[in-house]
C-alpha positions in Angstrom: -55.6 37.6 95.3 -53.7 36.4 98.1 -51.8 34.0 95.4 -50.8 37.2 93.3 -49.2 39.1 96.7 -47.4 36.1 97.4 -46.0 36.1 93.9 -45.3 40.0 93.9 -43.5 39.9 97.3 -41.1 37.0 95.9 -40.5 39.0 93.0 -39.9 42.3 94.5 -38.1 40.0 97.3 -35.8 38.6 94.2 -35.1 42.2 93.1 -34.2 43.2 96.4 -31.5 40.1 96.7 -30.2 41.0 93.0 -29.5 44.6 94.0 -27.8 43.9 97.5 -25.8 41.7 95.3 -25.5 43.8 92.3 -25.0 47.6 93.4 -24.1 47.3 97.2 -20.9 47.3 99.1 -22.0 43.9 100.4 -22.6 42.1 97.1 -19.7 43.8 95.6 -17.9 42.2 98.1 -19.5 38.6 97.1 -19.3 39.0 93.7 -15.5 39.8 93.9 -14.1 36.6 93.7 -16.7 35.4 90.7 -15.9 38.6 88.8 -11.4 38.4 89.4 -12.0 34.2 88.3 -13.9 35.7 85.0 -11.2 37.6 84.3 -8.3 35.0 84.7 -10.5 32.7 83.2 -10.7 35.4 79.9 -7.3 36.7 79.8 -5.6 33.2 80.8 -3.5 35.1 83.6 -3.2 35.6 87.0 -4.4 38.9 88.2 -5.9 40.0 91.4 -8.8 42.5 91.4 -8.1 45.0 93.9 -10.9 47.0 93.6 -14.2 46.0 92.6 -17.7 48.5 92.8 -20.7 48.6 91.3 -23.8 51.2 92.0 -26.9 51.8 89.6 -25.1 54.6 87.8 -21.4 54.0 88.2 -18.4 51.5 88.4 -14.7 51.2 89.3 -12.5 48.4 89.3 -9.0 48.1 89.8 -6.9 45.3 88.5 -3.0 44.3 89.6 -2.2 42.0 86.3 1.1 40.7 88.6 3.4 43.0 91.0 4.2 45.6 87.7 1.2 46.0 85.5 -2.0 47.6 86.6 -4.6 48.6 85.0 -7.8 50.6 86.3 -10.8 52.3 85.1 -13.9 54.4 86.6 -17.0 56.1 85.2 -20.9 56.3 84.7 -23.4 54.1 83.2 -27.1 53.9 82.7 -28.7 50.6 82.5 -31.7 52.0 80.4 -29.9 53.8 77.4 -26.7 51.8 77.4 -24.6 54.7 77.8 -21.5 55.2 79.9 -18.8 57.7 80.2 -15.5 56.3 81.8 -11.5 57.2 82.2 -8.8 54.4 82.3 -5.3 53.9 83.3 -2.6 51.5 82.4 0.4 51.0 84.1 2.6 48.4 82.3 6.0 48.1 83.9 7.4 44.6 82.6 5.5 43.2 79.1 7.5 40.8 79.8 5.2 38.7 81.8 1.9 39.4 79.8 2.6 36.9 76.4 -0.2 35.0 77.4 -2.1 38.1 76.9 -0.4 39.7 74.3 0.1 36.8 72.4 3.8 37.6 71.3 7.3 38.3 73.2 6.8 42.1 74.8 9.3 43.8 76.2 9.9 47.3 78.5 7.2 49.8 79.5 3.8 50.8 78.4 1.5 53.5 79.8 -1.5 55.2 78.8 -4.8 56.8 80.0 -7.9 58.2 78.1 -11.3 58.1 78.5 -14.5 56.0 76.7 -17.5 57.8 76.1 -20.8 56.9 74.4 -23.3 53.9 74.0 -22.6 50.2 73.1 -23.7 50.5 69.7 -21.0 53.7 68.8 -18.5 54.6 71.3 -15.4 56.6 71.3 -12.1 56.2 73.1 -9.5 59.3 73.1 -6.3 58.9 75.5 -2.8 59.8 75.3 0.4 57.4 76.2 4.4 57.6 76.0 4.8 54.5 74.5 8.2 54.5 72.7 9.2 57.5 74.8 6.7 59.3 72.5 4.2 62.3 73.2 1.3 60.1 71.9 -2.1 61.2 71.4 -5.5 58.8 69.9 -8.6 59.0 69.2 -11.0 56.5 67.5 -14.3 56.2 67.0 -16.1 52.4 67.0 -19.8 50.8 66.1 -20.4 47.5 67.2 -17.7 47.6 68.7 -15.4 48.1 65.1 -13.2 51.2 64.6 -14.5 53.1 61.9 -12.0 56.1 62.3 -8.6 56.2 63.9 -6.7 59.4 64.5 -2.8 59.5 66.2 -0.5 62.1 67.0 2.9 60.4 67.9 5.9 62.6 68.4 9.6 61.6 68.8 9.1 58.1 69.3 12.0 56.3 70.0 12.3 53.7 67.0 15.1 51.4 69.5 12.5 50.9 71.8 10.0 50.5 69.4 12.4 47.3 68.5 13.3 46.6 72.3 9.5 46.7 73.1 9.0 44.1 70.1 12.4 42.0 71.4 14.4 42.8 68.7 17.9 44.4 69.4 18.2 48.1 68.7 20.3 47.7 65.4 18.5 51.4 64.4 17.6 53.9 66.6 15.5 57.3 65.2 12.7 60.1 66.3 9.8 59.4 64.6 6.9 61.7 64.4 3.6 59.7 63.4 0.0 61.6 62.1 -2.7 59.0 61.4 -5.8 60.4 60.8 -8.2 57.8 58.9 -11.6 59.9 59.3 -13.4 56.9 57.8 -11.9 52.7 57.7 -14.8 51.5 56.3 -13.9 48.8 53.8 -14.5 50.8 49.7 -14.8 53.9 51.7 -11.6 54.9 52.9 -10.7 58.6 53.6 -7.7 59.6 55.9 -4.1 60.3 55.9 -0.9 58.8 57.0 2.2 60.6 57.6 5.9 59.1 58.7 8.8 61.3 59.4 11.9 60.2 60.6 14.8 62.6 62.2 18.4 61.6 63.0 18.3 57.8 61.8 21.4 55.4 62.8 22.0 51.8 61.8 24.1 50.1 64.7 27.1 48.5 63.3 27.2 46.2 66.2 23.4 44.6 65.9 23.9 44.6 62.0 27.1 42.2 62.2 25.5 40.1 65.3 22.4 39.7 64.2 22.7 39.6 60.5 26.6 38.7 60.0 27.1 42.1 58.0 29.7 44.7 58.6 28.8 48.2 57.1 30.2 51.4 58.1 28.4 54.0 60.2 25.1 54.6 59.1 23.0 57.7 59.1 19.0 57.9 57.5 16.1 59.9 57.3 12.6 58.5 56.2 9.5 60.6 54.9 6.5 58.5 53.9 2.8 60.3 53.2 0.1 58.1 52.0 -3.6 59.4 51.3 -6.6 56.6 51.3 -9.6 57.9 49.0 -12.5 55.2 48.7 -10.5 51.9 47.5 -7.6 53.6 46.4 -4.3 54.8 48.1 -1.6 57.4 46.8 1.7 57.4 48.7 5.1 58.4 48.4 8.0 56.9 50.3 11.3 58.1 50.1 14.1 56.2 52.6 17.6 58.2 52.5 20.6 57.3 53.9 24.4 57.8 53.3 24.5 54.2 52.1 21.5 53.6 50.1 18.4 55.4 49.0 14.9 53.6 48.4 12.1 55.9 46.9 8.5 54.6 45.2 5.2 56.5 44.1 2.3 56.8 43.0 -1.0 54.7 43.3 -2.4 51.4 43.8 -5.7 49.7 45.2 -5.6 46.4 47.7 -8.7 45.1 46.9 -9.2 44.1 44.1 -5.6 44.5 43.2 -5.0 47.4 41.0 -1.3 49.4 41.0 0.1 52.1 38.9 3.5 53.0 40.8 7.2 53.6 40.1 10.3 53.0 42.4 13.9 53.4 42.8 16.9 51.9 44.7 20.1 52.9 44.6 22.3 51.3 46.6 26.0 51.6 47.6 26.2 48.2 49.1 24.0 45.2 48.9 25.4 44.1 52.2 22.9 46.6 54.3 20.0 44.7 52.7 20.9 41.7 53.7 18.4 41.7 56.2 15.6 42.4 54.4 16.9 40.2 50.7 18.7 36.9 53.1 20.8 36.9 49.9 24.5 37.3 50.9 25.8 39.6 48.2 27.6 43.0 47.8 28.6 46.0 46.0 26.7 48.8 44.1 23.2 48.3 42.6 20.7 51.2 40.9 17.4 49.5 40.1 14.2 51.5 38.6 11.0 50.7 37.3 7.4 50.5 37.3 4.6 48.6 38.7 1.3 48.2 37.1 -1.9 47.1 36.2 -4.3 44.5 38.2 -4.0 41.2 39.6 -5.3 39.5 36.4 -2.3 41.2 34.4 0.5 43.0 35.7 3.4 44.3 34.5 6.8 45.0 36.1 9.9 46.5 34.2 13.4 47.3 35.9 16.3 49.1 34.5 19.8 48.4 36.4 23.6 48.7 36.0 23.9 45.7 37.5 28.0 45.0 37.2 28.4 48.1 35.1 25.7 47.1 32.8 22.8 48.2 31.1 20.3 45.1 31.9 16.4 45.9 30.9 13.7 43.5 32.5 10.1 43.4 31.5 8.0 40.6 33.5 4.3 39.9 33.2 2.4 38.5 35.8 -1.5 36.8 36.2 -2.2 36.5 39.5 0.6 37.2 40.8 2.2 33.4 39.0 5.4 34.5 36.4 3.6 34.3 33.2 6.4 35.8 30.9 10.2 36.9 31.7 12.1 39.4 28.9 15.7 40.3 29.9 18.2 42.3 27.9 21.8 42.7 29.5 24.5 44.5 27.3 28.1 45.1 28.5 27.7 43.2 32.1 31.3 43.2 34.0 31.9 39.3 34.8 34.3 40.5 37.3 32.5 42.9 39.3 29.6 40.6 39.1 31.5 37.7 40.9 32.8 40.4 43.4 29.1 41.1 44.0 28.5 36.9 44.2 31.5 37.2 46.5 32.9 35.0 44.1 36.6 34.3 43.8 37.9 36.4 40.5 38.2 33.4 38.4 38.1 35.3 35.2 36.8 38.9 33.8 35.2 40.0 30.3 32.2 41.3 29.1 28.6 39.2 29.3 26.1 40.1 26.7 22.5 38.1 27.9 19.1 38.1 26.1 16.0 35.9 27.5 12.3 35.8 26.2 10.9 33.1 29.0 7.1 32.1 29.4 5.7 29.9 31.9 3.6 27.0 30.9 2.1 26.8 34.3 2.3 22.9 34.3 6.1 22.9 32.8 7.6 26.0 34.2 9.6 28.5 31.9 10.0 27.5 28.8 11.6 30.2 26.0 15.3 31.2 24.6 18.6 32.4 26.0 21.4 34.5 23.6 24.5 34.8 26.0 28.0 36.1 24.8 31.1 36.5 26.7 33.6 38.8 25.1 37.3 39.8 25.9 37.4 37.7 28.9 40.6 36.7 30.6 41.3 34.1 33.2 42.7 34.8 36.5 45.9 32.9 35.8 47.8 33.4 39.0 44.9 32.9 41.6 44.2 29.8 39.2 47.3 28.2 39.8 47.7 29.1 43.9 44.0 28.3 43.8 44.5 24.7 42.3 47.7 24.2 43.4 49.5 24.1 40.2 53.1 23.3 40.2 53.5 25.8 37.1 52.0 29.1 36.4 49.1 29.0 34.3 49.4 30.5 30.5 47.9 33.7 29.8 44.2 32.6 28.7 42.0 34.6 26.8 38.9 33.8 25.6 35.4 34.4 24.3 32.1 32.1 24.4 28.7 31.7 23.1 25.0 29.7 24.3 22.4 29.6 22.7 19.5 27.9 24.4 15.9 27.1 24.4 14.0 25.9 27.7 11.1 23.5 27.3 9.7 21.5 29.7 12.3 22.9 32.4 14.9 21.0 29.8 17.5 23.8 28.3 18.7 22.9 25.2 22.1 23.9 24.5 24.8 25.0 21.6 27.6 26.3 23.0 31.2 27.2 21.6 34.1 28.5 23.8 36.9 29.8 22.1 40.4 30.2 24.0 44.5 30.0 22.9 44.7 27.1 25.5 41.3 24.9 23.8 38.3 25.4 21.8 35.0 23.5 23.2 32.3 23.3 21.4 29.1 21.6 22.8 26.2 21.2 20.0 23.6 19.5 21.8 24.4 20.5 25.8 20.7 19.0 27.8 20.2 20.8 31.1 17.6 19.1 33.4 16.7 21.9 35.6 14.7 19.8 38.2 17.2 17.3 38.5 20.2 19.1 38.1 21.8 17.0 35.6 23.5 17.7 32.4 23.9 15.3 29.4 25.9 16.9 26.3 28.0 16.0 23.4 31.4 18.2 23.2 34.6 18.3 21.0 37.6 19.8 22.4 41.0 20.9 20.6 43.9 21.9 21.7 46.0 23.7 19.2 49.0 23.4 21.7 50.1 21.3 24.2 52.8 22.4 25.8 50.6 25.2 26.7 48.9 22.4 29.7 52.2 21.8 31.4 50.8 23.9 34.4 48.2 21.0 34.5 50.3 17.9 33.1 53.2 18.9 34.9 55.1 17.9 31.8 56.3 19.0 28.4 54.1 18.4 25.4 54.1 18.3 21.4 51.8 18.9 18.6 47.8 19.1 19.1 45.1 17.0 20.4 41.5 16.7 19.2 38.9 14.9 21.9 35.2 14.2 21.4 32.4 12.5 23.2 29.7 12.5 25.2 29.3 14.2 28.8 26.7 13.4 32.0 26.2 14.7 35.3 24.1 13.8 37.4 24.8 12.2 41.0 27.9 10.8 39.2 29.9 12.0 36.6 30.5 10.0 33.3 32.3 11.3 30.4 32.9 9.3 26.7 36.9 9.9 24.9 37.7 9.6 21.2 40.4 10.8 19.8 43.3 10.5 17.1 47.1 9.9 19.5 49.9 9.3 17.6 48.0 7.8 14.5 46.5 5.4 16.9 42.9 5.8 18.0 41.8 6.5 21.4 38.5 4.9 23.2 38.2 5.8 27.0 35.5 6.6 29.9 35.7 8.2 32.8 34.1 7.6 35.3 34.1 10.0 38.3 37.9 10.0 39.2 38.3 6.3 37.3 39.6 6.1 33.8 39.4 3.2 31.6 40.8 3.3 28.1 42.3 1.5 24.9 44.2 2.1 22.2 44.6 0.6 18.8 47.9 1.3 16.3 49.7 3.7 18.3 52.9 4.6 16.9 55.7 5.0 19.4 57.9 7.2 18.1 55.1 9.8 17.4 53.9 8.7 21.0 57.8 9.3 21.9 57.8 12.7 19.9 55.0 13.9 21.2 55.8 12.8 25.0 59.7 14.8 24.3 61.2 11.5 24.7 64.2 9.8 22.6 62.5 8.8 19.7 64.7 5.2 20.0 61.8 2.7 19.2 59.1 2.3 16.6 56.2 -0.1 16.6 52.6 -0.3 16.2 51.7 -0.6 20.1 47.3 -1.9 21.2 47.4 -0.9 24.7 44.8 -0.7 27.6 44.8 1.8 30.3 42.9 2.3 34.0 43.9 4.8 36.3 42.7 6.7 39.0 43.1 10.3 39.1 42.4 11.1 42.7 45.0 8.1 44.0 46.8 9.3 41.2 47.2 5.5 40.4 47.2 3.1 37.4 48.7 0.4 34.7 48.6 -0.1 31.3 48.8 -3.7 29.4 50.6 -3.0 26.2 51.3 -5.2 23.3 53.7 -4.6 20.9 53.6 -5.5 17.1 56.7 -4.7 14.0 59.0 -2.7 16.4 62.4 -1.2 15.1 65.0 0.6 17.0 66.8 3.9 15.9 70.1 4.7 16.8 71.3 4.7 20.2 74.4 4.1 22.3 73.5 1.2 24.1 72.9 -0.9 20.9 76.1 0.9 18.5 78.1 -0.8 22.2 76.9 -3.9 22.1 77.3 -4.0 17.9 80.4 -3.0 18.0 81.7 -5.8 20.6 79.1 -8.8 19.3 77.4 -9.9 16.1 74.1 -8.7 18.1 72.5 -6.2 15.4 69.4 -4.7 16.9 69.0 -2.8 14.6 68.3 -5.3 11.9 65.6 -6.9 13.9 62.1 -6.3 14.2 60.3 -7.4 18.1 57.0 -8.7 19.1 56.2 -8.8 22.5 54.5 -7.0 25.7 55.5 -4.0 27.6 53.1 -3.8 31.2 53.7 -0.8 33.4 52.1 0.3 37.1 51.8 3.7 37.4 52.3 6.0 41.0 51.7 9.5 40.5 55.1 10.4 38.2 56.5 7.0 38.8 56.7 4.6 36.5 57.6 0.8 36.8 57.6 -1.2 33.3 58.0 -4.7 32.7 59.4 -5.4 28.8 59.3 -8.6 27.1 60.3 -8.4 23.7 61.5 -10.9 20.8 62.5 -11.4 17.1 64.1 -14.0 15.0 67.6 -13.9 16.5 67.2 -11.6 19.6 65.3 -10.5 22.6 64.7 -7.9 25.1 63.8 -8.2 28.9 63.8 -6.1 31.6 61.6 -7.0 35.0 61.5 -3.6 36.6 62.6 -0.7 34.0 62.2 2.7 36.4 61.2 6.1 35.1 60.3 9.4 36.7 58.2 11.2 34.3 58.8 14.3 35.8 62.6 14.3 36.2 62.9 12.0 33.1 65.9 10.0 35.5 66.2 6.3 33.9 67.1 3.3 36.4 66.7 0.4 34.4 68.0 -3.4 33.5 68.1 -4.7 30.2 68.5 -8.5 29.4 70.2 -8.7 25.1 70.3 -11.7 24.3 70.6 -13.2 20.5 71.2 -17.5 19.7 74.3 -17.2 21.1 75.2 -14.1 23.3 73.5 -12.8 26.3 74.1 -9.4 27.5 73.2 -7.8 30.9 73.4 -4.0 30.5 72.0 -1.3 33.4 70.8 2.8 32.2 70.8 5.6 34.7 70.6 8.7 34.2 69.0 11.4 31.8 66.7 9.4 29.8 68.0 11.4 26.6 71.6 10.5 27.6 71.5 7.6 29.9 74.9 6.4 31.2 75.1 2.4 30.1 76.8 -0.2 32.4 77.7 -3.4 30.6 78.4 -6.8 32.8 81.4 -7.7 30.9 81.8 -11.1 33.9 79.2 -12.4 32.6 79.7 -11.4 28.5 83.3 -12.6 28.8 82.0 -15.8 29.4 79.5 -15.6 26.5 81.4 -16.9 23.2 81.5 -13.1 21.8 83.4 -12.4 24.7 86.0 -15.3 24.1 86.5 -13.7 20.9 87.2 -10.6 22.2 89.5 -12.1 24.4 91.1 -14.0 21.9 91.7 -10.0 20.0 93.6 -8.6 23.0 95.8 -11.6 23.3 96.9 -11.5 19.5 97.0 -7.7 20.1 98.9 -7.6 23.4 101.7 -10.6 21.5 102.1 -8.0 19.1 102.6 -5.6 21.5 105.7 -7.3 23.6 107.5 -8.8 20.7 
């Protein structure tokens, strides 16, 4: 017995020391310190508990979070039944300081104060606040400690401190009223409504061009959005007006599993405003509508626009929420506008005609057919030619084109024919590697006219050209010539700037002809060419075979004073030339039988056509030194008569005047 007393008396002994501790001024006061390190401890802050008591049947405590945010609450308990009834208070002056808490960057003011009343198992908390420079009231209603229903009643919140308190600048500003009143959130039992109405809405041109880069005029808005949850399902409607743009959708869809049956509408007066929202950096007009539905499994999305003045249809299918299959019809699209919307430079208008019938393979990405045609389509020639710097002003081009692709394995096969009075391009088997970004493609190219290129060649051209080859672009860009020049045949490749090329039985004076040059020489000419287009650089190695001269002054000269006949013989020989931009240096070595031709450094400008060259004649047994200058279709001739008096053609002519001048003074 006297064991069992001892044992009582150190029990009711330790129930004695736990409620001095517990419920007593006096162990408040101890547990003070243990209860303010919990809480730092918890909330991973600095706060200072400024108040701290407990009794059997109520509490307060008071806590100073830092020097502007408090936060208190008081009430009732009972130990037994788990129940308590208690109010609160916060006073949150500066957010600012509580991101350890909050977990995110807070800023401004937050006050509120309610009361909790009930047991741990179900509870409810009801208070109101001014967050937002609102009149807020809440209500919601929690078991085990999860909300189960939520009511709110916010009016005229403030949406640019909505966005301050959240640290975004206040680039809208609007009074909101809010009703929220979800009677049950229980996952598959959802029943409640949801209300948004917004009054006197204003976009801030300011924040919209810091923040985003876009300038749009003053803004005004309004916003009504109701949405009613019923078991899985939820009905809304939104509707988002402003002077600028209007975004509306209804009608019904379920989040889980994912089931929607919904249509929607944007029409929007410039794309610029959504920047935001799309990170795309377009422009201009845009009316999209459609319809959303069906499940995750399968669902189907169609649009209608007049995107660039067309009428574009789009019909996409989805399975789980992966592009399974991508149908798009365009008729009468504006190329123009569309590049205005790109903010494009206006290289060129016309209508674009565009038909697509994609699927995805999954493990090869779309694969399917393209139909585009561009129709009445002319080319910006005068911002062309200030945008390229031409030296002319480009022709008036006009022209239409055609694709017709297939895309397999993310490779789009190509046919493609452009048709223009400047060329015709034609491209039968054009192979796009869409990963790699690399294009490899036969073409043929005509040009019915070339004169029509001077605003590119700088000079005047004759007669047509006909090109063919191959094309590829990947990191470097390689491109395969043939053609038909002059009767001779061309073989070149380019590659990047560098060009590398030869050709066999040219005929000069349809080379001359078609380069509007005297058409003084003809021969069967095997050249080789390289230049460099961006040094704008080069030299070409010519060899010259059976060449003949026409009439010209230089030769009927030297004829008429010698028994030189050019024009009787036929040369052999090489003609080299270095090429600088229109400059041209050549370096002539040609022979025959009885006579040859030489000259070391003949100059040309191609552009002004101006001549500056020296010319050795030379037969058996005359030499003749002769300079042109001038207008290559005229060229003045200079004749060294020192040195061709001393030839033995010159002693005769010598010999002439002396008979001629006896005659004379007899």
């Amino acid at each position: 017995m006297r064991t069992l007393a001892w044992i009582g008396v150190l029990v009711l002994g330790l129930i004695v020391i736990l409620y001095i501790v517990a419920f007593t001024p006096i162990g408040n006061a101890m547990l003070k310190p243990f209860v303010e390190n919990k809480i730092n401890k918890e909330l991973a802050i600095q706060s200072k508990v400024n108040t701290f008591l407990l009794t059997m049947d109520s509490f307060e405590i008071s806590l100073e979070l830092d020097d502007a945010n408090h936060m208190e609450a008081k009430g009732s308990y009972s130990l037994f039944s788990k129940a308590f009834d208690a109010v609160f208070a916060l006073d949150l002056k500066h957010l600012e300081t509580l991101q350890a808490l909050t977990k995110q960057e807070l800023r401004g003011e937050l006050r509120t104060n309610g009361r909790v009343k009930g047991t741990l198992k179900e509870f409810v908390v009801n208070g109101e606040s001014d967050i937002a420079s609102s009149k807020t009231t809440y209500e919601a209603t929690l078991i085990d400690f999860n909300p189960t229903s939520i009511i709110v009643n916010a009016k005229d919140a403030k949406l640019s401190l909505v966005l301050f308190m959240l640290s975004q600048n206040p680039y809208a500003d609007a009074d909101m009223d809010i009703d929220i009143n979800f009677r049950n959130i229980t996952p598959h039992k959802l029943d409640g409504e949801v209300r948004l109405i917004s009054k006197g809405g204003e976009i801030d041109p300011k924040y919209m061009l810091s923040d985003f880069n876009v300038t749009i005029p003053k803004t005004t808005f309004s916003l009504k959005m109701d949405a009613k949850l019923s078991g899985d399902d939820v009905a809304y409607s939104y509707d988002l007006s402003s002077n600028l743009f209007k975004i509306a959708s209804s009608g019904k869809f379920t989040p889980e599993p994912f089931g929607a049956d919904l249509r929607y509408l944007l029409d929007i007066q410039n794309l610029e405003v959504l920047k935001p929202l799309t990170k795309e950096d377009i422009r201009g007009p845009l009316l999209l509508e459609g319809s959303v539905s069906g499940s995750k499994e399968k669902l189907n999305i169609t649009a209608k626009s007049n995107l660039a003045s067309s009428s574009t249809n789009i019909d996409a299918l989805l399975e789980d929420f992966k592009l399974l299959s991508l149908k798009v019809k365009s008729e009468h699209l504006d190329v123009a506008k569309l590049l205005y919307m790109l903010k494009q430079p206006s290289y060129t208008n016309g209508t674009l005609n565009i038909e697509a019938d994609m699927t995805d393979t999954e493990t090869d990405g779309l694969n399917g057919n393209i139909i585009a045609s561009l129709e009445k389509a002319l080319l910006n020639s005068s911002y062309l030619t200030k945008r390229y710097e031409f030296k002319s002003q480009m022709p008036k081009v006009e022209f239409k084109a055609h694709l017709n692709a297939a895309i397999e394995d993310s490779t789009m096969k190509s046919n493609i024919k452009i048709d223009s009075n400047l060329a015709n391009i034609t491209m039968k088997k054009a192979l796009y590697d869409m990963k790699e970004s690399s294009l490899n493609s036969d073409y043929e190219m005509k040009i019915p006219n070339m004169e029509n290129l001077f605003f590119l060649t700088q000079r005047h051209l004759r007669g047509d050209l006909l090109l063919n080859g191959d094309i590829k672009n990947s990191k470097d860009l390689d491109i395969s010539i043939n053609s038909k020049i002059a009767e001779g045949v061309l073989r070149a490749k380019l590659h990047n700037d560098t060009l590398n090329a030869n050709i066999d039985g040219l005929k000069s004076a349809k080379f001359l002809y078609m380069m509007v040059y005297p058409e003084v020489f003809d021969a069967t000419i095997n050249a080789a060419i390289n230049y460099d287009f961006k040094q704008s650089k080069g030299a070409i190695d010519a060899k010259v075979l059976n060449g003949v001269f026409s009439k010209n002054k230089t030769f009927d000269t030297l004829k008429e004073f010698t028994k030189i006949d050019m024009y009787r013989e036929n040369f052999n020989g090489d003609i080299d030339a270095k090429l600088d931009k229109e400059n041209l240096i050549a370096f002539v070595d040609l022979r025959s039988k009885e006579a040859s031709i030489k000259s070391n450094s003949a100059k040309l400008n191609t552009k002004t056509k101006i001549i500056d060259a020296d010319l050795m004649l030379a037969s058996k047994k005359d030499t003749l030194n002769a300079h042109l200058s001038g207008d290559i279709d005229a060229p003045k001739v200079t004749i060294d008569l020192e040195k061709f008096l001393e030839s033995e053609s010159g002693k005769k002519v010598i010999q002439k005047v002396d008979k001629l001048l006896q005659k004379l003074l007899k």
